[in-house]
N, C-alpha and C positions, 0 to 999 in steps of 0.2 A: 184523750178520747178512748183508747184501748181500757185504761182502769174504768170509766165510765162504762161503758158498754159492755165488759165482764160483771161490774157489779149488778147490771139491769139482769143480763142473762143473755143479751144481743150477740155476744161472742158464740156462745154454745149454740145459738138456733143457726148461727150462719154456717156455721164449722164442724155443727153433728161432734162425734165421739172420735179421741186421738184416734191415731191408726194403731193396732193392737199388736206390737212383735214385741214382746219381751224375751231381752237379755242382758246376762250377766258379764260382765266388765268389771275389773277393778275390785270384784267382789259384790259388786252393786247391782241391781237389778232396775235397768233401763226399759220402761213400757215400750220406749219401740227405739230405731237410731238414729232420729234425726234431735240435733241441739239446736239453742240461740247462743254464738259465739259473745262472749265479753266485748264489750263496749256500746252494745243498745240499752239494756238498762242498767246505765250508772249508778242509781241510787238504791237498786232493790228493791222498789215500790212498783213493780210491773208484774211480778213473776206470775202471778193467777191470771191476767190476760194474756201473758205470753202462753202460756200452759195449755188456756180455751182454745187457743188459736190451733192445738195441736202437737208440741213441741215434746217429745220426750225427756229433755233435760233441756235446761235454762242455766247458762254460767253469766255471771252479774259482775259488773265491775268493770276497772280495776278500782279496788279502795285501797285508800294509803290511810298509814295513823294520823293523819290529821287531814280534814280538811283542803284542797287547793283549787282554787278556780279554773288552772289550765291557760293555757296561752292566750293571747288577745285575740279578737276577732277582727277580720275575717279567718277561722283555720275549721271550715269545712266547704268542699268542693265536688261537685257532681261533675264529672264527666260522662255525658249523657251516650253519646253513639258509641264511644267503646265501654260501655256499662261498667263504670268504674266510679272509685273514688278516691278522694285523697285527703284524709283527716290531720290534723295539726292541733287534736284537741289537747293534749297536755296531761291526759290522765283526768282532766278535771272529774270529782269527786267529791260528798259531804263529807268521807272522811270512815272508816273503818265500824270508827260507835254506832255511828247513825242508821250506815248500810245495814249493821246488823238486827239494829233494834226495829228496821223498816222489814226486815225477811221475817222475824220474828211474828211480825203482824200478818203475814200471805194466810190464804184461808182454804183455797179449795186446790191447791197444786198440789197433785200427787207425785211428779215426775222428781226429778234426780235433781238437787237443786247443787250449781259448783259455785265456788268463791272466789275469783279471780283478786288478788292482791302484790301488791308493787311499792317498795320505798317513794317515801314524799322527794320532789324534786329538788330540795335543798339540800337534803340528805345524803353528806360526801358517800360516796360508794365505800368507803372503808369503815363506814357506820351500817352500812344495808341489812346487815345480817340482824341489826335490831329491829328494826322498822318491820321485815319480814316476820321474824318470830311474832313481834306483837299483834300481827293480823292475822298470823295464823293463829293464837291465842284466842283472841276477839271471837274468830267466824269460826270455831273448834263449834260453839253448841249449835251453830245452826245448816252449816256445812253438810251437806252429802260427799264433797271433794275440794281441795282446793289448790288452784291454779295459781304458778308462780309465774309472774310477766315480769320478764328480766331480757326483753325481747323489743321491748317498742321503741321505734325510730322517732317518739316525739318528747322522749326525756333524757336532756344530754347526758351522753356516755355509758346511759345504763347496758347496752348493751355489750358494753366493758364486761359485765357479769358474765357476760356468757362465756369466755375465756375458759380453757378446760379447768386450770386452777383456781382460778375463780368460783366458778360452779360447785366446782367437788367442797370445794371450803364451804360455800352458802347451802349446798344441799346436804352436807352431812350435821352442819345444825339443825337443819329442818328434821333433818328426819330423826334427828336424836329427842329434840322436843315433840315431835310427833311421837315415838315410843313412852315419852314420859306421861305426855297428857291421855295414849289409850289406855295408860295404867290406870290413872288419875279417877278419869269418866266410865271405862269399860266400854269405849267405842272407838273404831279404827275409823278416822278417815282420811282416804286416799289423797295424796299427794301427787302433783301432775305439774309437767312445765312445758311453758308455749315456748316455740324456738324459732329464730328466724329463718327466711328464708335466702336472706342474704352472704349463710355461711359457703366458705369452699369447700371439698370433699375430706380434705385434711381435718376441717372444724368439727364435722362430722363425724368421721371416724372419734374421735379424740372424746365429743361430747357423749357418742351412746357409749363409749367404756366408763365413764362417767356413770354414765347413770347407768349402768350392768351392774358397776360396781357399788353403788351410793343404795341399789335395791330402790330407785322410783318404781312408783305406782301406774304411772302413765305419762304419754307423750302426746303435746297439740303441734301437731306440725300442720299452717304456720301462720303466724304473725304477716300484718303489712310489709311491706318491701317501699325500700328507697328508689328504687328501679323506677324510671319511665318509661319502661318501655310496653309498649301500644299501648300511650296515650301521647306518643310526640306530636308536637303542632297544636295542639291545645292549650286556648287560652291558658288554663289553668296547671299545665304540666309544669310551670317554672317555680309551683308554688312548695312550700317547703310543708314536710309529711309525708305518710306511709299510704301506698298505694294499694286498694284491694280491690276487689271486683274480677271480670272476665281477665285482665290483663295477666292476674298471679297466678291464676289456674297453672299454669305451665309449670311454673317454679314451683309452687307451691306442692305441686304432682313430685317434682323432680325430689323437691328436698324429703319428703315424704315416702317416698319410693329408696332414697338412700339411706334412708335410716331404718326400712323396715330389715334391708338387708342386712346392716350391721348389726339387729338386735334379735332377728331371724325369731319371733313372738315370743321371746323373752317379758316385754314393757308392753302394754297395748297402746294403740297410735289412735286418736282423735285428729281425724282430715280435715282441714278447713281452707277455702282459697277457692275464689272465681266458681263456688257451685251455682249454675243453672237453669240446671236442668237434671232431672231423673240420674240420666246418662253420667252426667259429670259426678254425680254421687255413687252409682256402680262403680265406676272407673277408680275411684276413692277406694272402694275396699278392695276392687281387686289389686292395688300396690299395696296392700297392708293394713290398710284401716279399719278398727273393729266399730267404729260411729264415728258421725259426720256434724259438722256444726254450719249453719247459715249463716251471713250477713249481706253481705252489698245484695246475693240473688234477691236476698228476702226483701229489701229495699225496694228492689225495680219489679222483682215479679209477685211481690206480694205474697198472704197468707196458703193461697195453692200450691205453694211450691216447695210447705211441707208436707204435704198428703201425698203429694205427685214423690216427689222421693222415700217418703216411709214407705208406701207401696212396693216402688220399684227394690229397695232396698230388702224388704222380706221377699219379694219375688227372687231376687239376686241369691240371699241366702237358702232358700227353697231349692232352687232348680240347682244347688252346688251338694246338697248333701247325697 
């Protein structure tokens, strides 16, 4: 419905023109801060009506090299009074080629497009670092940034990766083929990983020396959580999956807020978790964060709730300089 109604024009007459703040990030020039976080359009074939709807940056994905349909169904859950949810999708994905060749098609997004990418789930973790490179390869020509999910609680053990050694191994491949390929093309793009929220302050510490050291591009802190908590009692809190909406805010603040401190704006920090509202989006940059990405809000409050925060968000930045 959304591609249909961008193609008519119905998106733009509803939604008037993005909210205008641009800035620079990463090198990159964002028309304003609010994003659509990875995992609403899977395929890549939305980005132009995400875009109408207002969005400053659109991250698509996760795509894996190949293909996989993701876990059986039922694995998506609305918990409706504490506006949450709990997905158990699997990464499902067409697969890395396809995503691309569908971005390749977008027609009228001007905004910052990121590439959210992830090893297939068959794929022993001591293989990952292939699987990686080749999607960064793949989404190198169509990429504004792209985003390493080494973080989701619905593909076994991946979150083994995040391990300090682990990491440092996987991100200094990355970013050695990242140097090779800006050689190659003659265009830099940024490099960024989403992190859970489920680390202790030890993981923490441990991961931003990590990427101090590895020289990342940027940080999404963060990822669904395993946590039930406020959503206990509910039918659906027994079900297996990462948990986002109003419940993560807290953590999502917390883990975001610890990492600004260890990296003291060294890395820039992409906030995401439980936004919405305005407020919950201010509160976002004032722990650190240079942009802000949507999902479960946008889910339940819909397309106002980016203008309501690009607003408050350049009013935020305004009234600080």
């Amino acid at each position: 419905m959304l591609r249909v109604g961008e193609r008519l024009g119905l998106l733009q007459l509803l939604c008037g023109k993005p909210v205008d703040d641009p800035v620079e990030v990463m090198g990159l020039r964002f028309p304003n801060r609010v994003g659509l976080a990875a995992g609403m359009d899977k395929q890549g074939n939305t980005v132009d009506a995400f875009g109408a709807l207002g969005f400053g940056f659109v991250e698509v994905g996760t795509l894996t090299p190949r293909p996989q349909p993701g876990n059986p169904h039922p694995r998506l859950f609305r918990c409706v009074p504490q506006r949450a949810i709990i997905n158990h999708m699997g990464i499902n994905n067409p697969g890395i080629d396809r995503g691309v060749e569908n971005l390749a098609s977008r027609r009228h997004f001007r905004g910052i497009l990121g590439v959210n990418i992830s090893k297939n789930k068959v794929t022993p973790n001591d293989e990952a670092r292939i699987d990686y490179l080749a999607c960064l390869r793949a989404a190198w020509p169509v990429a504004d940034y792209v985003a390493i999910n080494f973080s989701c609680p619905n593909v076994p053990n991946l979150c083994e990766l995040a391990k300090a050694e682990k990491a440092a191994d996987l991100l200094a491949s990355l970013k050695s083929e990242q140097a090779n390929l800006s050689q190659e093309t003659g265009r830099y793009v940024p490099i960024v990983m989403k992190v859970s929220p489920d680390m202790s302050e030890q993981q923490i510490r441990e991961l931003a020396h990590v990427f101090q050291d590895c020289q990342l591009d940027g940080l999404i802190c963060t990822n669904t959580t395993t946590s039930r908590k406020g959503v206990e009692g509910h039918p659906s809190a027994a079900e297996k999956g990462g948990l986002s909406g109003a419940p993560l805010y807290n953590r999502s603040n917390e883990t975001l807020e610890a990492f600004a401190k260890e990296l003291r704006g060294s890395i820039p920090i992409i906030g995401v978790g439980g936004i919405f509202s305005a407020e919950d989006a201010v509160q976002k940059m004032k722990l650190g964060a240079s942009l802000v990405q949507l999902y479960t809000g946008f889910v339940y409050r819909g397309p106002a709730l980016i203008r309501t925060c690009a607003h408050a968000l350049r009013d935020f930045v305004a009234s600080s300089r």
